[in-house]
VOGU-3710 file (C-alpha; in Angstrom, 3 decimals, decimal comma):
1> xxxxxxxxxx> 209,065/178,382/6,200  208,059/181,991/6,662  204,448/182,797/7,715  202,246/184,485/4,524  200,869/186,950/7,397  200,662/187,788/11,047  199,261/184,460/12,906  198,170/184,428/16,686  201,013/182,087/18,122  198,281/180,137/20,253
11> xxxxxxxxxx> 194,944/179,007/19,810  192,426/176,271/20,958  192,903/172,217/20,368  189,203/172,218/18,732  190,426/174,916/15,935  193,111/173,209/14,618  192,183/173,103/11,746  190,748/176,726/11,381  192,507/179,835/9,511  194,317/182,422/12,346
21> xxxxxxxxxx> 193,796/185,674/11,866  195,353/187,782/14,296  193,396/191,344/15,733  195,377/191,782/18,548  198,734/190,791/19,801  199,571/189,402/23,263  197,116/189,677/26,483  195,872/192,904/28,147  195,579/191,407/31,410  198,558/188,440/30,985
31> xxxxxxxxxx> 198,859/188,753/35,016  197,752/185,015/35,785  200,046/182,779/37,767  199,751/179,627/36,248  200,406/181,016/32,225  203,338/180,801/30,178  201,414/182,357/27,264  201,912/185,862/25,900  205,060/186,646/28,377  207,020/188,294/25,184
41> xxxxxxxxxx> 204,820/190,064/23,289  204,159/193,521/23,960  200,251/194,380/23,766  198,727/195,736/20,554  195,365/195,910/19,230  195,935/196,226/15,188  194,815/198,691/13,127  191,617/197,503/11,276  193,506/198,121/7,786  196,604/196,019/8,926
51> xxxxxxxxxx> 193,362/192,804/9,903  192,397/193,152/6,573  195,824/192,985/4,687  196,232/189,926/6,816  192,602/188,563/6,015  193,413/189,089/1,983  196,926/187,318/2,743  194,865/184,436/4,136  192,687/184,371/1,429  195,999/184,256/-1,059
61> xxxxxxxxxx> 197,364/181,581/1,172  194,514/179,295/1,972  191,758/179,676/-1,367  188,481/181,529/-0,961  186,511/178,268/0,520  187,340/178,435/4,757  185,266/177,211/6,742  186,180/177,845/9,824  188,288/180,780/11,104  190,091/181,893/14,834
71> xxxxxxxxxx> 191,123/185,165/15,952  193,820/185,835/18,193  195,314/186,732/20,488  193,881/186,308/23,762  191,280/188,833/23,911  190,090/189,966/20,729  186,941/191,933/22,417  188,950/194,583/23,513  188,940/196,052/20,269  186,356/198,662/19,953
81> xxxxxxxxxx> 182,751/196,769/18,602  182,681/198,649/15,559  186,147/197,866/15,075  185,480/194,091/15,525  182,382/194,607/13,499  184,264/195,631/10,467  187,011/192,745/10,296  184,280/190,181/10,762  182,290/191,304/7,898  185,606/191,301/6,098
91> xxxxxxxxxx> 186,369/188,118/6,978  182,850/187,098/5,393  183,053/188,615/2,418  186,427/187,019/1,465  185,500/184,043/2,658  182,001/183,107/1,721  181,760/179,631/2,958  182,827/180,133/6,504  180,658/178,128/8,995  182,242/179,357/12,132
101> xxxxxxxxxx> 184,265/182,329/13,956  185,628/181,851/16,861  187,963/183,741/19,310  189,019/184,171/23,037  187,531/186,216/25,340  187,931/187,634/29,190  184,378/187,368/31,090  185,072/190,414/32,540  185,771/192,094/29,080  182,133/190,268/27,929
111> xxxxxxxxxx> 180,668/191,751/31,314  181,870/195,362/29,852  180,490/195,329/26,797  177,261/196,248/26,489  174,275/193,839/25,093  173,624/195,559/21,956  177,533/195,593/20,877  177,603/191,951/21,874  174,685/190,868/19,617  176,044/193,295/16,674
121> xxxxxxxxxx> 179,244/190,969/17,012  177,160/188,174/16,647  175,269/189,606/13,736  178,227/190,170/12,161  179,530/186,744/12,229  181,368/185,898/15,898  180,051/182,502/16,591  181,350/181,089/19,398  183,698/182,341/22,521  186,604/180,459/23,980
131> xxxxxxxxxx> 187,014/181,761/28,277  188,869/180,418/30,587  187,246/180,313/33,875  190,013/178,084/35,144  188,022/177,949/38,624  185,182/179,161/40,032  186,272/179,190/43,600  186,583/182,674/44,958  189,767/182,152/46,850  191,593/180,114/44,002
141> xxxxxxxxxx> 190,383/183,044/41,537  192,163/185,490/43,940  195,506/183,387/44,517  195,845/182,832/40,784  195,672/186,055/39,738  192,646/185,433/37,154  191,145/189,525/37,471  188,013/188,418/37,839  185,216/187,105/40,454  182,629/184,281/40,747
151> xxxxxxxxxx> 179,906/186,401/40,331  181,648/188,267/37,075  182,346/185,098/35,784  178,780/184,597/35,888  177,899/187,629/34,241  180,101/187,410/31,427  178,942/184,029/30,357  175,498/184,666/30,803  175,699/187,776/28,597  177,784/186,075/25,825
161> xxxxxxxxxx> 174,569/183,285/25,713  172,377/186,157/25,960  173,767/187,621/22,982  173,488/184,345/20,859  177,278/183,187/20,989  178,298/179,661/21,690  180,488/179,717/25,038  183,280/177,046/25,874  184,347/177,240/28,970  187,685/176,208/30,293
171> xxxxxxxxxx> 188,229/174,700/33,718  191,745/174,153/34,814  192,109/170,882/36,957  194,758/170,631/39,704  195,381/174,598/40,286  193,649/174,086/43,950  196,470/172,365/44,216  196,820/169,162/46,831  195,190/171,055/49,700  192,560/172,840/47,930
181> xxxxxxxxxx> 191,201/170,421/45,136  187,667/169,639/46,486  186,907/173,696/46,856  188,096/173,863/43,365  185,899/171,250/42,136  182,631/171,980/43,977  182,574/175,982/43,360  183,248/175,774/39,640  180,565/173,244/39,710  178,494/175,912/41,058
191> xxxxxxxxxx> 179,636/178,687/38,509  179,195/176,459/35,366  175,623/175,238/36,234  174,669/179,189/36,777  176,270/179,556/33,223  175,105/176,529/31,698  177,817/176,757/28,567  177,331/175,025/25,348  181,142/173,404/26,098  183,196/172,354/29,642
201> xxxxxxxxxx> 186,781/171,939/28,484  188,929/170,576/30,706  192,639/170,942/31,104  194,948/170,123/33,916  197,831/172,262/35,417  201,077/171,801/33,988  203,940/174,212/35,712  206,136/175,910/33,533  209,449/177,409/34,404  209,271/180,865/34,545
211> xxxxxxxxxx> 205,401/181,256/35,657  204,510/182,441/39,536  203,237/179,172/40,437  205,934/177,522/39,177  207,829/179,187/41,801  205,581/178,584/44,232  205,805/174,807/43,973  209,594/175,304/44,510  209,317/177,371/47,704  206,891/175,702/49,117
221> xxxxxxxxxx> 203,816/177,757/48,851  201,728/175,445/46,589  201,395/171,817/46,613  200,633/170,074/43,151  197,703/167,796/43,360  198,574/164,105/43,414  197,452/162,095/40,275  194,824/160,172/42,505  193,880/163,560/44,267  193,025/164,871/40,072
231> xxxxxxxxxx> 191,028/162,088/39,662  188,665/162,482/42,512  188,773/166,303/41,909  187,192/165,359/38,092  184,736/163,052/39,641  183,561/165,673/42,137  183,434/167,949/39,431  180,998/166,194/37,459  178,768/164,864/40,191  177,998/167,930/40,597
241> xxxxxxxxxx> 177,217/169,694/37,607  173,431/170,415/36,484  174,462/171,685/32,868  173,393/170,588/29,348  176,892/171,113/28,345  179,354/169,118/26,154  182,120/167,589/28,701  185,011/167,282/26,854  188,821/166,286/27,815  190,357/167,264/24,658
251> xxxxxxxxxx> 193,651/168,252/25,890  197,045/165,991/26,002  197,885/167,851/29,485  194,697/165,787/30,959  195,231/161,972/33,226  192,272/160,375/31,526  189,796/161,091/28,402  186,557/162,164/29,483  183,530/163,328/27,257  180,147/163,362/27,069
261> xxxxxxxxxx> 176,912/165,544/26,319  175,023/165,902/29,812  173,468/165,496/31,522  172,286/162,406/29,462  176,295/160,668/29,434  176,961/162,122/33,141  175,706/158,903/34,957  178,207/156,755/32,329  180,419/159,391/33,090  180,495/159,031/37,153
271> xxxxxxxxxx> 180,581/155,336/37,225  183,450/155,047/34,960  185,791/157,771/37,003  184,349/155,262/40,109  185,981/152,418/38,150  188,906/154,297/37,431  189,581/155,572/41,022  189,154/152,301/42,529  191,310/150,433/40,008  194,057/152,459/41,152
281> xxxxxxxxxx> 193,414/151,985/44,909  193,284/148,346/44,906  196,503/148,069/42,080  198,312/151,681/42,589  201,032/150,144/39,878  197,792/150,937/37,276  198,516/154,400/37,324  201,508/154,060/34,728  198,661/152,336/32,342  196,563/154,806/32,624
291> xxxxxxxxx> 198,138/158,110/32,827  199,969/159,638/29,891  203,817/159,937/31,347  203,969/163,655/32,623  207,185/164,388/30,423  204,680/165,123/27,605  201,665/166,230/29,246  202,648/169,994/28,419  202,918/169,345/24,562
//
């Protein structure tokens, strides 16, 4: 079936069922080791006028009543604000029931932008940001290639709350690896409770051929973490964050399902990774009941 416009090829579980609408194409940093995204597609941001052929295609496509709308690629803030501005009060006008606009975002791209262009975004209609911190160790940060710092992670996601966006944030469990994991786990604890995001999304690492780290595994240079090793490094996680976030596991790549609201759920939350962990200790054979088989944990 051909495509009635130009879609992003990727976007989050939690807008699946949201109209794509595609600004930019591929990723202006796409330097991370552990991504498989993006590798073919040769940087654009699109010409306002192109956005809006695409929104009215949508509109064709899909009837005037959307709700809820994404737009790709990875980083749609790098378009110039006014820019941005002008497709989201497009977007509105052909679409006048929409309820939410979401898209991805770099913190350090957030960080850039100043306050006021921020909050016109929001004005015009960008609801809610999608960033992957992935860690907030300093070290991991550095290895993976992420571009960007603790402390700018920090600043980005404050500023996007500042200017009245909702922020989900994405932590990527497993990429300290086997020797790493409880560094990985206690410093992004630290980041997210200086963030304090309205969502914690949680995915784990799944190699793919072709990526840097997938390389790494085979020479030697990084050690996957061990299923048991993931589960302690999501129960250190959550012990200690201080956040009024929405936990949520909703990703096929992840051991076990996990969600809450805390901190009201996180004591729930602790006891039953406690459960889980010692489950496995006393009866390792459990792990094959619990964990989806890795074959099609990178669907």
């Amino acid at each position: 079936m051909m495509l009635p416009y130009d879609m992003p090829p990727y976007r989050p579980p939690s807008e699946a069922y949201s109209v794509l609408i595609r600004a930019t194409r591929g990723c202006p940093w796409n330097r991370c080791t552990f991504c498989g995204m993006y590798k073919d597609e040769r940087f654009e941001i699109k010409p306002v006028e192109s956005v809006k052929k695409d929104i009215d295609a949508a509109r064709a496509f899909y009837g005037p009543n959307v709700k809820r709308v994404f737009i790709g690629d990875s980083n749609s803030l790098v378009m110039k604000p006014e820019d941005l501005a002008e497709v989201l009060r497009y977007l509105y006008e052909q679409f006048h029931a929409i309820e939410r606009v979401t898209s991805y975002a770099r913190a350090k791209t957030i960080r850039r932008r100043k306050l006021e262009d921020l909050k016109t975004l929001r004005e015009a209609g960008l609801t809610r940001l999608h960033v992957g911190l992935e860690t907030g160790d300093r070290e991991l940060l550095a290895f993976i290639k992420k571009g960007a710092t603790p402390e700018q992670m920090i600043e980005g996601g404050r500023k996007a709350l500042e200017a009245g966006c909702e922020l989900s944030l994405y932590v990527l469990l497993g990429i300290g690896g086997e020797d790493r994991s409880t560094q990985h786990a206690l410093h992004t604890a630290e980041v997210l409770n200086a963030i304090d995001p309205h969502f914690i999304r949680v995915r784990t690492l799944v190699p793919y051929p072709g990526t840097p780290i997938f390389d790494q595994i085979n020479e030697g240079i990084f050690t996957p973490a061990s299923p048991k090793t993931l589960l302690k490094e999501t129960l250190t996680l959550v012990e200690n964050l201080n956040v009024r976030s929405e936990f949520l596991s909703d990703h096929i790549s992840n051991l076990v399902d996990l969600n809450g609201k805390l901190p009201g759920d996180k004591p729930k939350m602790v006891a039953a990774m406690r459960e889980i962990i010692a489950e496995i200790e006393e009866k390792p054979e459990l792990l094959e009941t619990y964990f989806k088989p890795r074959d099609y944990r990178c669907l």
